[in-house]
Backbone as a printed PyTorch tensor [residue, N CA C, xyz], in Angstrom:
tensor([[[ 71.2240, -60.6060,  15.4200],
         [ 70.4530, -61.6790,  14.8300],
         [ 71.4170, -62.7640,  14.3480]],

        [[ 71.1110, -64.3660,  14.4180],
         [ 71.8440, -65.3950,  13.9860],
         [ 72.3720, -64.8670,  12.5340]],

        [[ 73.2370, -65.5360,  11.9340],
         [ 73.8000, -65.4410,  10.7200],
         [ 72.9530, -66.5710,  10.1110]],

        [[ 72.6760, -67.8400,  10.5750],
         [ 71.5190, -68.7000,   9.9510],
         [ 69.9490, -68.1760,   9.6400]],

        [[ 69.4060, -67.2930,  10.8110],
         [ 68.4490, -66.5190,  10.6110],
         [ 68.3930, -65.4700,   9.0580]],

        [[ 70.0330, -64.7510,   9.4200],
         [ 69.7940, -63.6830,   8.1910],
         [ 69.7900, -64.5560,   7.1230]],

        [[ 70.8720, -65.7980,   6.8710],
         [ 70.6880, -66.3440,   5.6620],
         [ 69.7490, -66.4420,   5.0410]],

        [[ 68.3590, -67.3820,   6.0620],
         [ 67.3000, -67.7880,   5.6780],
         [ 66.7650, -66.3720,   5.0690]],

        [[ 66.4770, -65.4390,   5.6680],
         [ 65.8240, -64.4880,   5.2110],
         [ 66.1750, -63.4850,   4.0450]],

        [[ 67.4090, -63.5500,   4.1610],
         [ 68.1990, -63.1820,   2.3270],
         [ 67.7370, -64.1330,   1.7000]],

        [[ 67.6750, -65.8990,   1.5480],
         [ 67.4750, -66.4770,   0.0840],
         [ 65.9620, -66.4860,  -0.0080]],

        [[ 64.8070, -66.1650,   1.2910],
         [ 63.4420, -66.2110,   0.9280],
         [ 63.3510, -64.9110,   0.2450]],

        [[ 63.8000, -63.6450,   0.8090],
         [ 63.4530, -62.2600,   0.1030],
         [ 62.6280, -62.6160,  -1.0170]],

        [[ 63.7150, -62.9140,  -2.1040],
         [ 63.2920, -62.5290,  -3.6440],
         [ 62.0650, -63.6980,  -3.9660]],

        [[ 62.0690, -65.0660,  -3.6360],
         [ 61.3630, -65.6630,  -4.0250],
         [ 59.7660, -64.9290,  -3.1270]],

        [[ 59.6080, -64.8510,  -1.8400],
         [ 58.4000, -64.1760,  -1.6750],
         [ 57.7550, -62.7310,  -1.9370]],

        [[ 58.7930, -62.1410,  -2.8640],
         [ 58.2720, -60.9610,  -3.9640],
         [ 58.2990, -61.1770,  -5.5280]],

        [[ 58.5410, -62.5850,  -5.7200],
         [ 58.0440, -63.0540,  -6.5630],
         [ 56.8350, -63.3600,  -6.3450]],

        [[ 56.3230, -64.1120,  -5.2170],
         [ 55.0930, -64.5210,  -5.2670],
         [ 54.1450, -63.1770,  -4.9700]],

        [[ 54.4620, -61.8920,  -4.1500],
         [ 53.5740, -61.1710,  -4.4790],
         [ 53.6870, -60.1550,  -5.8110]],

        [[ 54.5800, -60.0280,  -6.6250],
         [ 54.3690, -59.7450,  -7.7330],
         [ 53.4770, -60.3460,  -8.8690]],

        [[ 53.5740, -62.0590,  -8.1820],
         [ 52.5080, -62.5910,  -9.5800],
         [ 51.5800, -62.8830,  -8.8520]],

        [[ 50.6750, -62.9600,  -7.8800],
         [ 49.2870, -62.3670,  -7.2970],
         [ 48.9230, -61.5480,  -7.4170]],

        [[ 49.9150, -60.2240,  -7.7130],
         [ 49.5200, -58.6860,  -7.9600],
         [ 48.9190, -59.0750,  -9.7470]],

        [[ 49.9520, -60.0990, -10.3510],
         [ 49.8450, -59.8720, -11.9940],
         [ 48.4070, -60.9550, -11.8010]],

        [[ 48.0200, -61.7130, -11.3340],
         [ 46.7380, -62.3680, -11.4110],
         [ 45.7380, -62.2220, -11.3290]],

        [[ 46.1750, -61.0160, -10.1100],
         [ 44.7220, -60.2410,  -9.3610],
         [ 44.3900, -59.3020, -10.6270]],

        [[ 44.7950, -59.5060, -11.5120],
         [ 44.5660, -57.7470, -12.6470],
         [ 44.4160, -58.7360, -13.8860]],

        [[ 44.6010, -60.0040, -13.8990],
         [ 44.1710, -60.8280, -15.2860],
         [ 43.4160, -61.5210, -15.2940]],

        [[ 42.7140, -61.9270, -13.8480],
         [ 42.0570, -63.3430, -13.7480],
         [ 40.6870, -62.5120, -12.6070]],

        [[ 40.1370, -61.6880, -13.4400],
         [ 39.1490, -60.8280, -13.2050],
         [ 39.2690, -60.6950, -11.6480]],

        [[ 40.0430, -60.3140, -11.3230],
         [ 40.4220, -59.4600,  -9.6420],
         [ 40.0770, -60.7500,  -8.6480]],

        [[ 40.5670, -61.3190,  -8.7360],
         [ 39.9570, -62.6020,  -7.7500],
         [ 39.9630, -62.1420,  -6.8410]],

        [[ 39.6310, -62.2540,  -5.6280],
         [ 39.5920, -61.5500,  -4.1250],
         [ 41.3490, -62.2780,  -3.3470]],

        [[ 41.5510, -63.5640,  -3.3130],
         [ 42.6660, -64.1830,  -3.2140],
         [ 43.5450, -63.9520,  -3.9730]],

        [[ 44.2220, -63.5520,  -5.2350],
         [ 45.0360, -62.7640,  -5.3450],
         [ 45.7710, -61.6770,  -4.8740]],

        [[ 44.5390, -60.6880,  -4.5350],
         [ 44.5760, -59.2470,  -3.9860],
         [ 45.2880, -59.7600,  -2.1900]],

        [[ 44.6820, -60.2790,  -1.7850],
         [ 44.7550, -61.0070,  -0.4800],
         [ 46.6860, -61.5070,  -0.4540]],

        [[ 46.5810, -61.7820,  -1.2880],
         [ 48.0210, -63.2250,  -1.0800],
         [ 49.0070, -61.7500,  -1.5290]],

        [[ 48.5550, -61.1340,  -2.0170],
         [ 49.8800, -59.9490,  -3.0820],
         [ 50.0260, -59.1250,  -1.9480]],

        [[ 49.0360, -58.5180,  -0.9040],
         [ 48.8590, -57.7330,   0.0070],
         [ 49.9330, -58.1580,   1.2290]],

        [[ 49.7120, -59.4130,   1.5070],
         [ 50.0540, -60.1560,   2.6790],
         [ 51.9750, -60.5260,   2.3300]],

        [[ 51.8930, -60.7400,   1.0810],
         [ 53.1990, -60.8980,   0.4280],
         [ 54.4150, -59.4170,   0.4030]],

        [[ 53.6000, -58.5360,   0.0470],
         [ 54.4900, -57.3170,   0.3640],
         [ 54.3390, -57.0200,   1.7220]],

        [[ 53.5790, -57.4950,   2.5290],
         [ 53.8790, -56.8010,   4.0130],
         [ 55.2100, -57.5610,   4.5320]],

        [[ 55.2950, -58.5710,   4.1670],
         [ 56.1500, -60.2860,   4.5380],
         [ 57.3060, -59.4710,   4.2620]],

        [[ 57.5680, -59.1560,   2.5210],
         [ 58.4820, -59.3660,   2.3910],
         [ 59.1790, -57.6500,   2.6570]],

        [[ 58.6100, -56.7300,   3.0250],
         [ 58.9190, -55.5220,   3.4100],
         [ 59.5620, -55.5170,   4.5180]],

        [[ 58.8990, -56.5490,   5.5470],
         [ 59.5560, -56.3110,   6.9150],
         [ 60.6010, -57.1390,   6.6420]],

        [[ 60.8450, -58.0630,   5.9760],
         [ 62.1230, -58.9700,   5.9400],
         [ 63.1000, -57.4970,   5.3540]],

        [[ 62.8170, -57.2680,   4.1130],
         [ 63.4830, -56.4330,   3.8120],
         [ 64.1430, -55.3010,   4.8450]],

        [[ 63.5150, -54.8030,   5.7160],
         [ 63.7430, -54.0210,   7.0130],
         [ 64.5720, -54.6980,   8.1900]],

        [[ 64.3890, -55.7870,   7.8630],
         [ 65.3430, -56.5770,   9.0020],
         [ 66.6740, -56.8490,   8.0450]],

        [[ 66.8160, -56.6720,   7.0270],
         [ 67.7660, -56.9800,   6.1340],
         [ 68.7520, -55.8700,   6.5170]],

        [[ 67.9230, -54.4140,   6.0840],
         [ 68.7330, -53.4080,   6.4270],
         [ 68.9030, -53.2360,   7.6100]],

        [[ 68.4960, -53.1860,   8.7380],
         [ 69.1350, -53.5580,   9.9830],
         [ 70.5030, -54.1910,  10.1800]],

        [[ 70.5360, -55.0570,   9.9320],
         [ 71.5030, -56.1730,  10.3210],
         [ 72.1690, -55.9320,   9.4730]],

        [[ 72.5040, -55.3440,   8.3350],
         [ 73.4420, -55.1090,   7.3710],
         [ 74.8710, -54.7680,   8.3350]],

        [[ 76.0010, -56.0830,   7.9560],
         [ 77.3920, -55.8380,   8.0800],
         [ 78.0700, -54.5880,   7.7560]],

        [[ 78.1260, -54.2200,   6.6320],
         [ 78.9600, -53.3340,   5.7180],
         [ 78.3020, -52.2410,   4.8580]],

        [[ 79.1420, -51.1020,   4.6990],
         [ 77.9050, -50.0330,   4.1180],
         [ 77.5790, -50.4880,   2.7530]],

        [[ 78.0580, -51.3630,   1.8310],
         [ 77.7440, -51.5140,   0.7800],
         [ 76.2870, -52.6530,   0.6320]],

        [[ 76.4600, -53.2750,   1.9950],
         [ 75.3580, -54.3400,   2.0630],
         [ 74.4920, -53.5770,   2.7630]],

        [[ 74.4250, -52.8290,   3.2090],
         [ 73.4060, -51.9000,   3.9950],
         [ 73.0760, -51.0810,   2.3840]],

        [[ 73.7730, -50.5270,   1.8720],
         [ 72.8940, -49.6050,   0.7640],
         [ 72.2760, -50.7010,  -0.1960]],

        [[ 72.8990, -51.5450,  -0.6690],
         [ 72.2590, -53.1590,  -1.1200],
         [ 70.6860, -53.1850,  -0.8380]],

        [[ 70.6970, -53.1640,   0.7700],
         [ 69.5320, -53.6380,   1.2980],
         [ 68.5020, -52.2330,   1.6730]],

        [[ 69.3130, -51.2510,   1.3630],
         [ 68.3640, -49.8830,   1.4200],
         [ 67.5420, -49.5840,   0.4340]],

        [[ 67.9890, -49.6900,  -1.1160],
         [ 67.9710, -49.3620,  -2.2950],
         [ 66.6830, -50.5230,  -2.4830]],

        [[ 66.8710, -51.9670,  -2.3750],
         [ 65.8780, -52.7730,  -2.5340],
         [ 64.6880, -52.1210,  -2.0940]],

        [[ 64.5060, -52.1400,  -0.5750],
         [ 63.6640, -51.8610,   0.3870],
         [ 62.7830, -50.7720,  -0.5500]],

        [[ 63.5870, -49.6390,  -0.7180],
         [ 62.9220, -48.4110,  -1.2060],
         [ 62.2450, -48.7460,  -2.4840]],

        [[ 62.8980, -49.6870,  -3.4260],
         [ 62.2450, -50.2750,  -4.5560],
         [ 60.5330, -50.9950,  -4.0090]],

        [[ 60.9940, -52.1520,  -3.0980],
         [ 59.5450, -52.7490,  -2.6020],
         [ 58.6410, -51.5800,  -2.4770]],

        [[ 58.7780, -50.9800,  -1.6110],
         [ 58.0060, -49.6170,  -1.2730],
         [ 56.9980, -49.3370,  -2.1590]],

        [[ 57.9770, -49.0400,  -3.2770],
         [ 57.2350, -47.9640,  -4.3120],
         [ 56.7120, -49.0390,  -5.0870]],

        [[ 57.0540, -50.1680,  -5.4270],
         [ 56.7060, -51.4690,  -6.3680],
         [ 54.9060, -52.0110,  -5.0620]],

        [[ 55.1970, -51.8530,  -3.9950],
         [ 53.8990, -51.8800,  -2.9330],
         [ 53.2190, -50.9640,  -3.1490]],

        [[ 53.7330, -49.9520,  -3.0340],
         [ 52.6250, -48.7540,  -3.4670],
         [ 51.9310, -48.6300,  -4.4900]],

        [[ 52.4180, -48.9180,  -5.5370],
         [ 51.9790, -49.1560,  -7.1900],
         [ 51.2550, -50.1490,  -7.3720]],

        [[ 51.2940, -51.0170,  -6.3600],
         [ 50.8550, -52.6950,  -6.1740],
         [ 49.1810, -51.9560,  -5.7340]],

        [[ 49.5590, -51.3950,  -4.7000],
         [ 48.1120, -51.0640,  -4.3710],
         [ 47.0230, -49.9930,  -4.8520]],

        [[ 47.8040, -49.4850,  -5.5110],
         [ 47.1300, -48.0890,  -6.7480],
         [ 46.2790, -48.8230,  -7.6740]],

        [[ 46.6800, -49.8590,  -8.2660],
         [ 46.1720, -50.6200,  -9.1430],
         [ 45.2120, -51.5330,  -8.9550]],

        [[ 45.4610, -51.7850,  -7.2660],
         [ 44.5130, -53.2720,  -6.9450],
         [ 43.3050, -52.6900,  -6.2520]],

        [[ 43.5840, -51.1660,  -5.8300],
         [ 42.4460, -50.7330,  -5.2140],
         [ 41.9010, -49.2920,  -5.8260]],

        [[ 42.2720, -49.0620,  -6.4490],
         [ 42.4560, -47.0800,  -7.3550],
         [ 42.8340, -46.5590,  -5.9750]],

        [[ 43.6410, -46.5430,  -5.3890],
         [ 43.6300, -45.6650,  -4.2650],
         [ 44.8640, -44.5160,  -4.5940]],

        [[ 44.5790, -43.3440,  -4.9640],
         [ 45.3280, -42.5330,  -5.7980],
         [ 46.2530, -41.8600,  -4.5150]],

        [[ 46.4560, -41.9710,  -3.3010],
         [ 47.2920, -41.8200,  -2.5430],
         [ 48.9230, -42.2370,  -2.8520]],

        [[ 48.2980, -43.9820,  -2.9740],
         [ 49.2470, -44.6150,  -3.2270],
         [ 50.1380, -44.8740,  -4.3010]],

        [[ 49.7530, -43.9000,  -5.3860],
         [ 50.2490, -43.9820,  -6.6920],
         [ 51.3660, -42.7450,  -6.3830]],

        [[ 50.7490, -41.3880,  -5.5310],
         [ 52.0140, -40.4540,  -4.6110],
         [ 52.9740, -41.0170,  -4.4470]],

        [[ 52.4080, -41.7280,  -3.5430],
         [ 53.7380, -42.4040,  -2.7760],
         [ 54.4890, -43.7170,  -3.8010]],

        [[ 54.1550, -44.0650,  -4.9030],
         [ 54.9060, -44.7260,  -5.5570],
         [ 56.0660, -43.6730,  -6.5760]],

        [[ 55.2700, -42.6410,  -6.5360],
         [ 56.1260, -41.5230,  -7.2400],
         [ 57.3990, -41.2960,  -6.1160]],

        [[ 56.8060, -41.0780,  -4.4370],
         [ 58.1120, -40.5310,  -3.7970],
         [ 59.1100, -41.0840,  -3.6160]],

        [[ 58.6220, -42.6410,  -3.1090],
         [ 59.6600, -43.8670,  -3.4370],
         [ 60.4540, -44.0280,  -4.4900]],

        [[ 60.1120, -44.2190,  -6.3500],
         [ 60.9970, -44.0960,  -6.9970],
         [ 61.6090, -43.7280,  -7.0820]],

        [[ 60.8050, -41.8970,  -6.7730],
         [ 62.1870, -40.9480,  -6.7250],
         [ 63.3860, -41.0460,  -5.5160]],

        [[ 62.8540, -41.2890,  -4.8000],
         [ 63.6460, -41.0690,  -3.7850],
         [ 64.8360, -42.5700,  -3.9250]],

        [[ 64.5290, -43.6150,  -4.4210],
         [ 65.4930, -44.4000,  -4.8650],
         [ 66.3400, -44.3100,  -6.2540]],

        [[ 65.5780, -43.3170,  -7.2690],
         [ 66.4660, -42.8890,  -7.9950],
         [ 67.9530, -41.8580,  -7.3160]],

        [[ 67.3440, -41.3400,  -6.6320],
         [ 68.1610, -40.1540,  -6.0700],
         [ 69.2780, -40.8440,  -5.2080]],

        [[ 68.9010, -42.0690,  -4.2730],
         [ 69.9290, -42.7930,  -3.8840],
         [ 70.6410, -43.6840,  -4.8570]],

        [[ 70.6130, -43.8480,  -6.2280],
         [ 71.8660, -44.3280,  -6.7870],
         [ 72.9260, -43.9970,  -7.2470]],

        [[ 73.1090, -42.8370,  -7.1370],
         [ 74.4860, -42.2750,  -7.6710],
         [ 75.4580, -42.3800,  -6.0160]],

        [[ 74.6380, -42.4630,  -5.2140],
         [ 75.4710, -42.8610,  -3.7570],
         [ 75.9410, -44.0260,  -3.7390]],

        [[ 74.9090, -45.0880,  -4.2940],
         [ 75.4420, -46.5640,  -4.5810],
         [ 76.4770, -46.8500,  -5.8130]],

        [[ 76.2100, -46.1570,  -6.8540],
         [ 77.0580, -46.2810,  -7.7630],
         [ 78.8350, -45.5190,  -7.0240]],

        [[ 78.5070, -44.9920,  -6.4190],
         [ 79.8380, -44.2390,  -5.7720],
         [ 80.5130, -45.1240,  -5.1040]],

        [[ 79.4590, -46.2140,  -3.9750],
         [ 80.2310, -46.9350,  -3.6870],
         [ 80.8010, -48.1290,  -3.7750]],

        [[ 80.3030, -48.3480,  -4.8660],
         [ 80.5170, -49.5880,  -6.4010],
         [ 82.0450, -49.6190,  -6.4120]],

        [[ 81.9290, -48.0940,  -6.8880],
         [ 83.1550, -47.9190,  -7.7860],
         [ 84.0740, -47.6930,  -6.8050]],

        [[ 84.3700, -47.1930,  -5.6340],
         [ 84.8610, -47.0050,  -4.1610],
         [ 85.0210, -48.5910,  -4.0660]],

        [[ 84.6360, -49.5700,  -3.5060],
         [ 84.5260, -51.2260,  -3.3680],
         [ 85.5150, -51.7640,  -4.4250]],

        [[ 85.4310, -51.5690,  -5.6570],
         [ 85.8760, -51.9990,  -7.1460],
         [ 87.3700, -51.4050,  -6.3090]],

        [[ 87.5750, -50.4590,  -6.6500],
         [ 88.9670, -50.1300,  -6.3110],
         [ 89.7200, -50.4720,  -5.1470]],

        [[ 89.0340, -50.8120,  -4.1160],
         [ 89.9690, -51.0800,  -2.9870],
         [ 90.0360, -52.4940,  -3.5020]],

        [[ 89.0600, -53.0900,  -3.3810],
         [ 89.5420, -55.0540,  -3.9820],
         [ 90.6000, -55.0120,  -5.0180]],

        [[ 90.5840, -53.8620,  -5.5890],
         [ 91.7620, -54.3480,  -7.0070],
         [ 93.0710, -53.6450,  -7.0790]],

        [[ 92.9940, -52.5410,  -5.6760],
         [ 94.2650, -52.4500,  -5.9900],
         [ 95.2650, -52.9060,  -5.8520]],

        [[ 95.4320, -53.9080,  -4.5150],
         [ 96.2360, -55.0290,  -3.9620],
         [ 96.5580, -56.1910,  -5.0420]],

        [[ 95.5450, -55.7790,  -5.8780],
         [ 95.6240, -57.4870,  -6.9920],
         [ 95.8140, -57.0180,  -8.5170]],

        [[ 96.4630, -55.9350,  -8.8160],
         [ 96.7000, -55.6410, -10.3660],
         [ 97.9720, -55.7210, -10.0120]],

        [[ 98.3780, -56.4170, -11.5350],
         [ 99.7490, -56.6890, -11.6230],
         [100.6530, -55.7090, -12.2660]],

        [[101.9640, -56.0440, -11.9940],
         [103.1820, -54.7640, -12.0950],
         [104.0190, -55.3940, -13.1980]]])
């Protein structure tokens, strides 16, 4: 994939899960509007598959777990999205397996934090 392509689609990510996070928060304050539910729905599908093309194309394992760890967040933040907007008690499961299962992947990310941290710095501390 272009490197202009991925750009574009790294700086939209966050702003179009902003917008379905606050359609999700509208659809639940502004007596369930039907277009809320609609725009929050359509917004996590958007920004899921971006997210999936993110991890794809990931350069480096640290930008690949970057873009894994998110993904698995949307997931479960989608799933929870839809527990609430529809009672659909399936999906509240699967917001449980997702968390967990992205809790469970951070001590892999934190590993390779601290793995990253050290190779950048050991060339550059002074003697």
């Amino acid at each position: 994939m272009k490197k202009s392509v991925l750009y574009l689609l790294i700086n939209l990510h966050f702003p179009l899960w902003i917008i379905k996070d606050s359609s999700w928060f509208f659809s639940l304050t502004l007596d369930g509007h039907p277009i809320f539910k609609f725009v929050s729905i359509a917004f996590a599908f958007i920004t899921l598959v971006i997210s999936g093309i993110l991890v794809k194309n990931s350069e480096h394992k640290m930008n690949f777990l970057e873009n894994f760890v998110l993904t698995i967040w949307l997931a479960a933040n989608t799933s929870w999205m839809l527990h609430e907007l529809f009672e659909i008690d399936f999906a509240a499961t699967l917001a449980i397996g997702f968390f967990g299962f992205g809790i469970l992947c951070i001590p892999l990310y934190v590993k390779e934090i601290i793995k990253d941290f050290r190779a950048k710095n050991s060339f550059n501390s002074p003697k």
